[in-house]
C-alpha positions as CSV (number, residue, x, y, z in Angstrom):
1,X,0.0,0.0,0.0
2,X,2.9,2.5,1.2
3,X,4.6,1.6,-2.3
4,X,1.4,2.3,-4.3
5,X,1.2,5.8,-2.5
6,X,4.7,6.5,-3.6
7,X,4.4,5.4,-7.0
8,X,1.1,7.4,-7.5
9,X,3.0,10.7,-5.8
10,X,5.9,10.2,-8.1
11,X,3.2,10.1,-11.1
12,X,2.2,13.2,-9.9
13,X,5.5,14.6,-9.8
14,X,6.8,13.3,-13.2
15,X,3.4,14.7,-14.4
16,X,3.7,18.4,-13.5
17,X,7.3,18.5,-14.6
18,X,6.6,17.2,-17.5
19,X,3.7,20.2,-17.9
20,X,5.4,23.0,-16.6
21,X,8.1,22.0,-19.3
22,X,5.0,22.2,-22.0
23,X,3.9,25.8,-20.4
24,X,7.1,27.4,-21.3
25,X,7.2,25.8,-24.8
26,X,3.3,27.4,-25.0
27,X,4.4,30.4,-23.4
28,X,7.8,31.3,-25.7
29,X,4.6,30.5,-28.6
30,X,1.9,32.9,-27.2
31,X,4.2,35.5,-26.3
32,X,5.3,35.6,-30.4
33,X,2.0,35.6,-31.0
34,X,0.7,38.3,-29.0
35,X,3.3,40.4,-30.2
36,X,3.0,40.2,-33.8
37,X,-1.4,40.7,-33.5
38,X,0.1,43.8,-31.1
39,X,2.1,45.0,-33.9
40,X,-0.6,44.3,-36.6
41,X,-3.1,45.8,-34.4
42,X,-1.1,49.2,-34.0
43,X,-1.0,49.0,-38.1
44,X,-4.4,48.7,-38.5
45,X,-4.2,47.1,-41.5
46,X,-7.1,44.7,-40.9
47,X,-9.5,47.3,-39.7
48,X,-12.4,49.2,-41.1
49,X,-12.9,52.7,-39.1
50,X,-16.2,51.2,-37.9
51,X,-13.5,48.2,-35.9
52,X,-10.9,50.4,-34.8
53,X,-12.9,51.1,-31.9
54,X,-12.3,47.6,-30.5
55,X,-8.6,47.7,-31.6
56,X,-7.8,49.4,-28.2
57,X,-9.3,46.1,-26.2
58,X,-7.6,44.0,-28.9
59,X,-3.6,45.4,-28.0
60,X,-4.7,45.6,-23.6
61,X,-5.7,41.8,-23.8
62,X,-2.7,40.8,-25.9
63,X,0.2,43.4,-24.4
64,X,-1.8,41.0,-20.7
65,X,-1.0,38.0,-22.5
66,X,2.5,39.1,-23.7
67,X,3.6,40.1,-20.1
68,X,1.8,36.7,-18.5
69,X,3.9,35.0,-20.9
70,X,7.0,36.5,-20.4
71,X,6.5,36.0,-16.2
72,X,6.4,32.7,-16.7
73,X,9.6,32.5,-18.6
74,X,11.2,34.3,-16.0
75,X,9.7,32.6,-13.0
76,X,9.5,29.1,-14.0
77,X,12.9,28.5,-15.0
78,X,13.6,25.4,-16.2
79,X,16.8,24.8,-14.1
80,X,14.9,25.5,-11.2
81,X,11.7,23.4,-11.5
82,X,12.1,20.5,-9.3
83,X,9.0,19.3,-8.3
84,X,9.3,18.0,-5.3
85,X,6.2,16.4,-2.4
86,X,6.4,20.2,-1.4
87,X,6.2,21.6,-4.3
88,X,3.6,19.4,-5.5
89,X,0.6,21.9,-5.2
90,X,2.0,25.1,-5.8
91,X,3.5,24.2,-9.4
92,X,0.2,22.5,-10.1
93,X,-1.9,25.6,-9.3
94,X,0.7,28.1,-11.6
95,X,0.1,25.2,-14.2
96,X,-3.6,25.6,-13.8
97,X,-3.9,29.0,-13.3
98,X,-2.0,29.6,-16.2
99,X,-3.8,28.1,-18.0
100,X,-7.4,29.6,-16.8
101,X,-6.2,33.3,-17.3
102,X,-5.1,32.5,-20.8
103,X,-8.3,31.2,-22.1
104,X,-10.1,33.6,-20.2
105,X,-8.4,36.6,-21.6
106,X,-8.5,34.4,-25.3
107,X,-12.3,34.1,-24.2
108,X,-12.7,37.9,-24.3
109,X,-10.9,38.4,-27.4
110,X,-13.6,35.6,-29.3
111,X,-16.4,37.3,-27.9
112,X,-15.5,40.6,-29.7
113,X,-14.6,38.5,-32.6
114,X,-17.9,36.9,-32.5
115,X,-19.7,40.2,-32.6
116,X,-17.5,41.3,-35.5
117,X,-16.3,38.5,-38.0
118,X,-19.0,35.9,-36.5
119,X,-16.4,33.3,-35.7
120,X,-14.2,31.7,-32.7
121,X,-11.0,30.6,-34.0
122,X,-8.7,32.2,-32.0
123,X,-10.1,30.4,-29.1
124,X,-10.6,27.1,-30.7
125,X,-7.3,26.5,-32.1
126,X,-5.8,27.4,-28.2
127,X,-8.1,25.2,-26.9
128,X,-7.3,22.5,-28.7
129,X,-3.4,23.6,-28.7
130,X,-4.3,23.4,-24.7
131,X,-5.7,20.0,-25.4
132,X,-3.0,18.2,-27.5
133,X,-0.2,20.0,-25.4
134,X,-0.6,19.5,-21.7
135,X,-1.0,16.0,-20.0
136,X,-3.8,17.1,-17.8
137,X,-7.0,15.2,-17.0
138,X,-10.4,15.9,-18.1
139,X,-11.8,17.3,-14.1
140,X,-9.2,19.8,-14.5
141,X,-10.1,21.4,-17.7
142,X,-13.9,20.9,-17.9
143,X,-14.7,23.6,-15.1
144,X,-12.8,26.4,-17.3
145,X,-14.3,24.8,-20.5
146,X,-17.3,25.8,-19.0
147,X,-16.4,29.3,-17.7
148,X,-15.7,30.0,-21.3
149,X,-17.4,27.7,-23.8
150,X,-21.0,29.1,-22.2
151,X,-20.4,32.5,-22.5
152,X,-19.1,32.4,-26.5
153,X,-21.9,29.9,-27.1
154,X,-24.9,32.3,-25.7
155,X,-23.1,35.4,-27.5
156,X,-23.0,33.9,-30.7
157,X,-26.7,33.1,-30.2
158,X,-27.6,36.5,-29.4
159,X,-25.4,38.1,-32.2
160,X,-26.3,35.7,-35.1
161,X,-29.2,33.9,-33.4
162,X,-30.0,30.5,-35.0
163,X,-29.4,31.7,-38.8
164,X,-26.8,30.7,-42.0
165,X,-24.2,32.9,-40.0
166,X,-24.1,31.3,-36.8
167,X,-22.8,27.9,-39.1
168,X,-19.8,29.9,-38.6
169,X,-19.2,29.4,-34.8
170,X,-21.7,26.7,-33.5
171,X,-20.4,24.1,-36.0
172,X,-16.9,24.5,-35.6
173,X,-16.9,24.5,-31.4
174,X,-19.4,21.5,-31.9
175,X,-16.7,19.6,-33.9
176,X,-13.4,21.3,-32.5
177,X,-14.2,21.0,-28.8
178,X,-15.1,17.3,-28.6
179,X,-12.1,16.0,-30.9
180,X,-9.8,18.4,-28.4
181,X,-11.5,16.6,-25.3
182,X,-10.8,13.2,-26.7
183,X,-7.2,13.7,-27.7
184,X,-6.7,15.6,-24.2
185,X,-7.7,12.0,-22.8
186,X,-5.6,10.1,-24.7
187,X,-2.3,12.5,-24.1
188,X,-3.3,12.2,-20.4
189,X,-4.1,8.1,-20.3
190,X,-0.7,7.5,-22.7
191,X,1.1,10.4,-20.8
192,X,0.5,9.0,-17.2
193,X,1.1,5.3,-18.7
194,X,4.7,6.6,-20.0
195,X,5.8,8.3,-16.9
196,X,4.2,5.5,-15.0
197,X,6.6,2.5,-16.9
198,X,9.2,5.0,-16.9
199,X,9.5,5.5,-13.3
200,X,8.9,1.4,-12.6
201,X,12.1,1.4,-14.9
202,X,13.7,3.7,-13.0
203,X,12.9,1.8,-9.6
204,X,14.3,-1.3,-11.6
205,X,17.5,0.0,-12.5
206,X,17.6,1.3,-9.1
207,X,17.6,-2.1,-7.6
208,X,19.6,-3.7,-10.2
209,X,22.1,-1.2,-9.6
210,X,22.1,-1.5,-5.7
211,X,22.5,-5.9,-6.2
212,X,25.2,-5.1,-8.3
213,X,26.7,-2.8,-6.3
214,X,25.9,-5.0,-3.2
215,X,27.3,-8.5,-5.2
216,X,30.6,-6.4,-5.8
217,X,30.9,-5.9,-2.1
218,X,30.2,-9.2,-1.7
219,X,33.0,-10.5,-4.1
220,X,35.4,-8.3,-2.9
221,X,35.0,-9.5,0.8
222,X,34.8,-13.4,-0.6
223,X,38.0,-12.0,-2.6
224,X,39.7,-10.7,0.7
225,X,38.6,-13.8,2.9
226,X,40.4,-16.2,0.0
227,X,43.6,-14.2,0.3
228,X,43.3,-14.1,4.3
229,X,43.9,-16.4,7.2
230,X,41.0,-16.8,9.2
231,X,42.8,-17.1,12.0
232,X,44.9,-13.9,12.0
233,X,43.5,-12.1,9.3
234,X,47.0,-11.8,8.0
235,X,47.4,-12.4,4.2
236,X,47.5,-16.1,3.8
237,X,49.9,-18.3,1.4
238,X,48.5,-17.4,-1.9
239,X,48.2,-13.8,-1.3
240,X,52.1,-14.2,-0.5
241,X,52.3,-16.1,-3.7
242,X,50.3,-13.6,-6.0
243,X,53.1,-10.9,-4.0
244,X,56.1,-12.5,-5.2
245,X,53.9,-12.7,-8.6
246,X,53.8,-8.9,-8.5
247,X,57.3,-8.3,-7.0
248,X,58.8,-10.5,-10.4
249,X,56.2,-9.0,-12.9
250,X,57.6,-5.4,-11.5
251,X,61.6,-6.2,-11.7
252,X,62.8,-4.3,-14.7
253,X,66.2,-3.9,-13.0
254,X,68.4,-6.1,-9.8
255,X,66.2,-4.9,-7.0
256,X,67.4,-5.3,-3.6
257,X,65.0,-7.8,-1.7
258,X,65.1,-9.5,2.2
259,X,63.0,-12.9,3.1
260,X,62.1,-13.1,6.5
261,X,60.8,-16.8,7.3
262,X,59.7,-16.4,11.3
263,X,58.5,-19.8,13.0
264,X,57.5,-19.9,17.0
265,X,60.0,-21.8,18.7
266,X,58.7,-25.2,20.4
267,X,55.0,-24.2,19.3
268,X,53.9,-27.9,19.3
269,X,55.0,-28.1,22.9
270,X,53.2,-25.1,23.5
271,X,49.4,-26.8,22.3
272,X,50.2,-30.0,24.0
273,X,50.6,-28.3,27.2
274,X,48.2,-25.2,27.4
275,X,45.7,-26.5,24.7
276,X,44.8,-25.3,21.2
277,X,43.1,-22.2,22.2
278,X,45.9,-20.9,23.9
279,X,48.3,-21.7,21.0
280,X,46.3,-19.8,19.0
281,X,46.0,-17.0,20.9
282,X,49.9,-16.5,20.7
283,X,49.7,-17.2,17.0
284,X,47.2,-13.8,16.9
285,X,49.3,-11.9,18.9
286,X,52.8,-12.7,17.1
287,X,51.0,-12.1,13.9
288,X,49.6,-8.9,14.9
289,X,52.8,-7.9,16.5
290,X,54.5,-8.8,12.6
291,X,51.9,-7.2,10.9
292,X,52.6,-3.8,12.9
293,X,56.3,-3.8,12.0
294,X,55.9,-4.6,8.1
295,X,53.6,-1.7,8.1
296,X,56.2,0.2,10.4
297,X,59.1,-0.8,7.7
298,X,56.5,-0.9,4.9
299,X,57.0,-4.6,4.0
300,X,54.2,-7.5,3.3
301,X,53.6,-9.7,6.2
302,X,51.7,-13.2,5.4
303,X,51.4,-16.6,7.4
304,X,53.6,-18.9,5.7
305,X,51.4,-21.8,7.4
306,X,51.1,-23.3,10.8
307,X,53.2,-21.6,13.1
308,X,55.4,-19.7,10.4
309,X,54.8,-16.4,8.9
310,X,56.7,-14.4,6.3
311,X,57.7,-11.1,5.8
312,X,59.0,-9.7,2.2
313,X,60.9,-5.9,2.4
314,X,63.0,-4.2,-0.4
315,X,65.5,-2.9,2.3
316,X,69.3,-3.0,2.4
317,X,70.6,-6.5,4.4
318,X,72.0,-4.2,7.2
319,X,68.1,-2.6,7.7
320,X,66.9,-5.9,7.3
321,X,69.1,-7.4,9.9
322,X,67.9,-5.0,12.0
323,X,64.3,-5.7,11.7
324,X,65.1,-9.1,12.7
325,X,66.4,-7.9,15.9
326,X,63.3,-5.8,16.7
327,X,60.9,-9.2,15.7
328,X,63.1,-11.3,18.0
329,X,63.0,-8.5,20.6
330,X,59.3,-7.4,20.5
331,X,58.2,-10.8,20.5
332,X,59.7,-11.8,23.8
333,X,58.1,-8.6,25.2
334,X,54.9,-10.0,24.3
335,X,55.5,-12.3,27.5
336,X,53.4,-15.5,26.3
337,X,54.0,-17.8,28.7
338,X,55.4,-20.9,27.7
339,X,57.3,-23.3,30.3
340,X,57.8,-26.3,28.2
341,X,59.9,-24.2,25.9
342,X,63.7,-25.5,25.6
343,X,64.7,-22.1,25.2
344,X,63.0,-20.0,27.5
345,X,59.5,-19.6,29.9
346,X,58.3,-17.3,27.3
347,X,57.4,-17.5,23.3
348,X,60.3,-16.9,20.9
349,X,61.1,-17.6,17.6
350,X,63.2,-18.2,15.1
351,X,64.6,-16.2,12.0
352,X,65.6,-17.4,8.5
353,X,66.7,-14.6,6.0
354,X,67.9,-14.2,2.8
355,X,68.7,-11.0,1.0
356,X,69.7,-10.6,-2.4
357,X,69.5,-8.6,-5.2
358,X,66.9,-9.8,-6.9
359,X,66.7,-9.2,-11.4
360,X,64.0,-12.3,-12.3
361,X,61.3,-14.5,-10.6
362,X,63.3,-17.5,-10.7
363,X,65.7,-16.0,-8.1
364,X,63.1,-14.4,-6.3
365,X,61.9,-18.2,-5.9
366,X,65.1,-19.3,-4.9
367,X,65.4,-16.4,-2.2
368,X,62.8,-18.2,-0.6
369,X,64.2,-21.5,-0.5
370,X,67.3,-20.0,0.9
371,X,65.3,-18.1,3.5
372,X,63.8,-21.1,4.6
373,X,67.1,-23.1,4.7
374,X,68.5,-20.5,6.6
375,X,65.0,-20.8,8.9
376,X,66.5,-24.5,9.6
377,X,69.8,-23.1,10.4
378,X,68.7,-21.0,13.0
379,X,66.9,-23.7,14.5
380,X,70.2,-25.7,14.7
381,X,71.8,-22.8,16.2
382,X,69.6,-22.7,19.5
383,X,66.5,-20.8,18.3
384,X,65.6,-17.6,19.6
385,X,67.9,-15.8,16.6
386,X,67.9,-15.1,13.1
387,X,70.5,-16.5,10.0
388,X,70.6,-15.0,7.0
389,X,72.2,-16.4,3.6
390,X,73.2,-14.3,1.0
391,X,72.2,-14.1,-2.6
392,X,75.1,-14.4,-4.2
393,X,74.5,-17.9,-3.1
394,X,78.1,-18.8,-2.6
395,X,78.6,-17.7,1.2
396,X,76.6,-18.0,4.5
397,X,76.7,-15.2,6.8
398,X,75.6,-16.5,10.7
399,X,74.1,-13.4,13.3
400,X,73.2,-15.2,16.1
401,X,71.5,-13.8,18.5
402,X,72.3,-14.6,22.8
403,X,69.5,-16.3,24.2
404,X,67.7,-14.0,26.6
């Protein structure tokens, strides 16, 4: 029911614009109009001396209608006219009014024309211009076709009476005024019926637009969950392996590049004793704690898988050394107890590294491995520190690291 109420209203709405639109059209026409008949009146050209009398009446009604037009022009500019629930009303009654004064003062003008030249034309072709024009319905013109037919109709009859001459006006209105009522009907009926599909449309592209726009959201988030770990939200293994995609795509020249494999000492230890929902806890916290400094040191951070993560940074080996250091050290600040660890009552981890200078993807790859080797190493070493390998993959550097 609501949604009925707002269709109708936006019917209403499309409806009015779509007539106030038509009423400057009409009123650019009539204002033409009135001035040429203004000029051709001031000529006298189609007057006898017996006329001129009238010509006076002729020029006020038309120099009315000339200035009524132009108001409108100025007032009811197109730019502005947004019909809006406010609105509604007011533009509706400057529609109507307008045009009531028009055929009112075109009214006049036929009644003077019916005593002189024993004919209405002037007001049947604007009534019927009226008709064919604007999309209004037939309750909204009949009371003025009233206020205007009658009074031409009964001063015809007492002009010309019922005689030859009054062929002249009664036959005409009789055939001119019905045909302008039925077309007015059907330019309302298919009017309404266009504006109605058109706004349906409208609310159809609306919603198709909004699913769209909601499936795209929806994508993108499926999109981000694929490339995530559920666990801590981190970029997961094939977002790292679309990154090393991009990083090899992007080398034009030897670009200098550091691996960081990190993997929580003991870990296993760790969930047998406390339980799995304390070993993932740590795994949350270490990962946030990595994801802060790769955004620190603008690097990528991704779980490697299980208890591993990786870190990729285009740094100098000294730099990266150094962000080795602060992992090691920040993490053992994190304090996460762990008692059955052979290294210390706390979480640590380890460090494998490799930096090189890096010129195709196939030693990019090979980084990796060495990173991970170098991960082993460190492990072998006592934990709780980092190893790095070089790239020129001829000579292993060892930074061990006291165990604290």
């Amino acid at each position: 029911m609501e949604n009925q109420e707002k269709l109708v209203l936006s019917i209403q709405k499309e409806m009015i614009q779509f007539n106030l639109k038509r009423m400057r059209t009409v009123a650019w026409t009539m204002m033409y109009i009135s001035a040429i008949i203004t000029i051709i009146h001031y000529g006298e050209v189609f007057f006898s001396k017996t006329e001129r009398a009238m010509v006076p009446a002729y020029i006020a009604i038309h120099t009315i209608l000339f200035y009524l037009d132009l108001t409108v022009l100025l007032f009811v500019r197109e730019k502005k006219m947004k019909v809006t629930s406010l609105n509604l009303r007011k533009y509706k009654s400057i529609l109507l009014a307008y045009i009531y004064i028009i055929l009112i003062l075109i009214t006049v003008i036929t009644l003077m024309d019916v005593y002189f030249f024993k004919h209405a034309v002037l007001y049947e072709v604007l009534f019927l211009l009226i008709c064919t024009v604007f999309s209004i319905s037939f309750l909204e013109t009949f009371p003025i076709m009233l206020i205007t037919v009658l009074p031409i109709l009964i001063s015809a009859y007492l002009s010309v009476g019922i005689s030859g001459e009054s062929i002249k006006i009664f036959l005409p209105m009789s055939l001119i005024i019905p045909i302008g009522l039925i077309m007015q009907r059907h330019t309302y009926k298919v009017q309404r019926q266009i504006t109605k599909q058109h706004i349906l449309l409208q609310v159809e592209m609306t919603k198709a637009k909004n699913l769209s726009k909601l499936l795209t959201e929806k994508n993108n988030e499926l999109s981000e969950q694929a490339f995530r770990d559920t666990l801590t939200n981190l970029p997961n293994r094939r977002a790292f392996n679309n990154k090393l995609t991009q990083i090899g795509q992007q080398l034009s020249k030897p670009t200098s590049l550091s691996v960081m494999i990190i993997d929580l000492d003991f870990f296993k230890k760790l969930n047998d004793y406390y339980g799995h929902l304390q070993g993932d806890e740590a795994l949350i916290k270490v990962a946030a704690l990595l994801d802060e400094i790769a955004e620190k040191y603008n690097a990528f951070a991704a779980r490697w898988g299980g208890e591993e993560f990786v870190i990729v940074s285009q740094h100098a080996a000294k730099f990266s050394e150094h962000v080795c250091e602060e992992i090691l050290e920040e993490v053992r600040h994190l304090n996460i107890r762990h008692k059955h660890s052979e290294v210390a009552d706390i979480v640590t981890v380890s460090i494998g590294m490799c930096h090189a200078k890096i010129s195709n993807s196939e030693q990019l790859k090979i980084c990796c491995e060495l990173a991970d080797q170098a991960l082993y190493t460190a492990k072998q070493n006592g934990r709780n520190n980092f190893y790095s390998k070089s790239g020129n993959f001829d000579e292993d550097v060892c930074f061990p690291l006291k165990c604290q």
